[in-house]
C-alpha positions in Angstrom: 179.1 135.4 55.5 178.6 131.8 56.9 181.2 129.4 57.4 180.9 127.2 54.6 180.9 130.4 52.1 184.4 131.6 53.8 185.9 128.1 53.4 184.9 128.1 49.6 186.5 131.2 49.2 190.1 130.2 50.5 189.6 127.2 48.4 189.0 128.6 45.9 191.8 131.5 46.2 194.4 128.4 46.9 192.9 126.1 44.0 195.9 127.0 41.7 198.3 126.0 44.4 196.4 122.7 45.5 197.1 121.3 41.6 200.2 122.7 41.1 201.7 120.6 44.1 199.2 117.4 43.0 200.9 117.5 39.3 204.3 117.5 40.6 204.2 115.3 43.4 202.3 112.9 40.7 204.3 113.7 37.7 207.9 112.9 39.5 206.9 110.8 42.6 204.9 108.4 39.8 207.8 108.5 37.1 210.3 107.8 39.5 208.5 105.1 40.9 208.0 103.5 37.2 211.5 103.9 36.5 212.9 101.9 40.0 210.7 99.3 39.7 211.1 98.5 35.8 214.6 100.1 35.2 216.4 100.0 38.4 219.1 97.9 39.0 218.2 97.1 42.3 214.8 95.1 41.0 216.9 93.2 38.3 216.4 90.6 40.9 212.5 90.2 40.9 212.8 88.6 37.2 213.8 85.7 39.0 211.4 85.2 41.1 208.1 82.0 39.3 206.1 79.8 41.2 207.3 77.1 42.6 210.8 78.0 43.5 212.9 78.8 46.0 213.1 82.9 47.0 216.4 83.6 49.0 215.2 85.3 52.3 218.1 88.7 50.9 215.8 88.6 47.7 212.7 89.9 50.2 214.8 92.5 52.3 215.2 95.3 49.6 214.5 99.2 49.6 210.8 99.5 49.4 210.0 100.6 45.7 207.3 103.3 46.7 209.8 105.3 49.1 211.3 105.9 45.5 208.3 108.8 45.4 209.0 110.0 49.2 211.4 112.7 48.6 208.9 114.0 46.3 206.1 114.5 48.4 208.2 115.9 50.8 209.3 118.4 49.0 206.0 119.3 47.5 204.2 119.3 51.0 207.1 121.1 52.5 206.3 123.4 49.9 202.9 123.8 49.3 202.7 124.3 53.0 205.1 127.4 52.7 203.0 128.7 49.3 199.8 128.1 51.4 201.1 129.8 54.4 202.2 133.2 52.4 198.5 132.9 50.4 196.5 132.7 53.8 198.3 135.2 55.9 201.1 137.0 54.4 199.3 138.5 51.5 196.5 139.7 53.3 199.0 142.1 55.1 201.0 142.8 52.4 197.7 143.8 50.5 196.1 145.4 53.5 193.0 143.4 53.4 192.8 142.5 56.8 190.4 145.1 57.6 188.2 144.3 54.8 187.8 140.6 55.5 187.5 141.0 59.7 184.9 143.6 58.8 182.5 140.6 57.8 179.4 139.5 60.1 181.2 136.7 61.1 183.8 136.0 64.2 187.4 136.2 63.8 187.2 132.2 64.9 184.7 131.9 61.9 187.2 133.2 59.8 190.6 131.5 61.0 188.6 128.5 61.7 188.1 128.8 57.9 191.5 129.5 56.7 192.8 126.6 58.4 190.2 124.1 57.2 190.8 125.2 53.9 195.2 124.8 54.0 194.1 120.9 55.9 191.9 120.0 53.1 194.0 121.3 50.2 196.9 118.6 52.1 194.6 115.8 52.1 193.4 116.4 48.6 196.7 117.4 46.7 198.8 114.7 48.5 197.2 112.4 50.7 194.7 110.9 48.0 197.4 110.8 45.6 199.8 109.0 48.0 197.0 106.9 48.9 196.3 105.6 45.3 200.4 105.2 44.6 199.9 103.1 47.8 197.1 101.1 46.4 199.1 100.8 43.1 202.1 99.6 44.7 200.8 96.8 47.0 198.8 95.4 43.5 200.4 91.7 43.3 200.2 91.5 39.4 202.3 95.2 39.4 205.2 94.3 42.2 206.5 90.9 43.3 206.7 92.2 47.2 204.7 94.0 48.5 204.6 97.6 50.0 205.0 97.9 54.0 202.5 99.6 56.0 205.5 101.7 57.7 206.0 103.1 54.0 202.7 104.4 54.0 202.5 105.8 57.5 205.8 107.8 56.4 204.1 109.1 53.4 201.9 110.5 55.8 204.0 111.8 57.9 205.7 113.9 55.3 201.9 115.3 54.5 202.0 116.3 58.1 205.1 118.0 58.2 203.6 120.1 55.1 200.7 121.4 57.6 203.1 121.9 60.3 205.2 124.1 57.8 201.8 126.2 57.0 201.2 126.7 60.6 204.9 127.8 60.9 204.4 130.4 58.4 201.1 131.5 59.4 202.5 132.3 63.1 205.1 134.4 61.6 203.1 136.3 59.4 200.4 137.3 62.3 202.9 138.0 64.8 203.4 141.2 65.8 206.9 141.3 66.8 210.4 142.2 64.6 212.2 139.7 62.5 214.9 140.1 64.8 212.9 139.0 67.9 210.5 136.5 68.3 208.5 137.0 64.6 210.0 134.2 63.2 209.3 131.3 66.1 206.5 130.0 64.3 209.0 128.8 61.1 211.5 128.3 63.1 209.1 125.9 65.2 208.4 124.5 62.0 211.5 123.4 60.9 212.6 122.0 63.7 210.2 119.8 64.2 211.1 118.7 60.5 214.4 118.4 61.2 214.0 116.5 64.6 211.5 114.1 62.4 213.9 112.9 60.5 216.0 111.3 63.0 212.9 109.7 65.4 210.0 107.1 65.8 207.8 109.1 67.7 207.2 111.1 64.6 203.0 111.6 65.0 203.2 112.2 68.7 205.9 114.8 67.8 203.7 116.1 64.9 200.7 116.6 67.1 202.3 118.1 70.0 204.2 120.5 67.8 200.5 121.3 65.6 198.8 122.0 69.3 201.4 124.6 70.2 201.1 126.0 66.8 197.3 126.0 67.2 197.2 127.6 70.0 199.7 130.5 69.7 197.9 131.5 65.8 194.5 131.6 67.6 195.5 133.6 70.6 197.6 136.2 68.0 194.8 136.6 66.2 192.0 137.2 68.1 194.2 139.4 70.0 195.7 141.9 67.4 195.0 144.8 66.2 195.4 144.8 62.1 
């Protein structure tokens, strides 16, 4: 079994998952960003705002509207990172169909390599297009009078990121060979530190991708070293 067949079978195994967390990161991250924008009393101020006249530097410094739909893809990557991490490498054990699938004519890489690839893309399709059409929307000059800053965006993806970190997290855990009440649960542990320390620092990405190389490196040396 080739690489491309393995990667459209975890896609299609996590398919459910990838539109679950797309529905509700649309459904309330797009509502909520209706509502503030048209309904909050924060914007009752834009109203003001025609051609021609004079716009009070205060009116320009207000809460972005989009980061009205941040919490929600938090939570949903935060999430579908956790549902992703349990599909790819908890139910395998707790099915005992580890031996079936590292029985195929293909490399454990070929296979993790696969499993991975699949959780990355699900992120990027679920949330990150999503995100990046609310984006679009937002920064449209006929829909807002001020428009979105790029930090609001690069947050947005940031918040995707700690989603992957989360699935690596749980992926550690679940190879590991260790008890719970050793070392078995680093990998979430890992995990939600780093999301935890996130929200309190600006060197988020370099964080992110420091934390997603140790991560890497300790699922692929696990694997290709045990025995299941």
């Amino acid at each position: 079994m080739r690489f491309s067949a393995l990667l459209r079978k975890e896609l299609r195994e996590c398919l459910p998952w990838i539109l679950l967390a797309a529905v509700v990161f649309f459904a309330f991250g797009g509502f909520f960003l209706r509502a503030a924008a048209y309904f909050g009393d924060r914007y009752w101020r834009y109203s003001r705002f025609s051609p021609g006249t004079t716009v009070s530097p205060y009116d320009l410094t207000c809460y972005p509207t989009l980061q009205t739909a941040g919490p929600w893809l938090f939570f949903s990557s935060i999430g579908l990172g956790l549902i992703l991490g349990v599909r790819h490498f908890w139910i395998p054990h707790f099915t005992r169909t580890w031996p079936f699938l590292l029985h195929r004519s293909v490399s454990r890489k070929t296979i993790l390599a696969a499993k991975l690839t699949a959780g990355m893309i699900a992120f990027v399709i679920s949330l990150g297009a999503l995100w990046v059409g609310l984006f679009w929307y937002a920064t449209r000059p006929e829909v807002f009078p001020i428009p979105q800053a790029p930090r609001v965006f690069i947050e947005g993806w940031i918040f995707i990121m700690l989603g992957l970190v989360t699935y690596l997290g749980t992926a550690l855990s679940a190879l590991s060979t260790a008890n719970w009440y050793t070392t078995k649960i680093f990998g979430l542990i890992f995990a939600t530190f780093t999301t935890i320390t996130l929200l309190s620092t600006v060197w988020a990405i370099g964080l992110i991708a420091v934390s997603t190389a140790i991560l890497l490196v300790q699922i692929f040396d696990t694997f290709l070293r045990r025995e299941f």
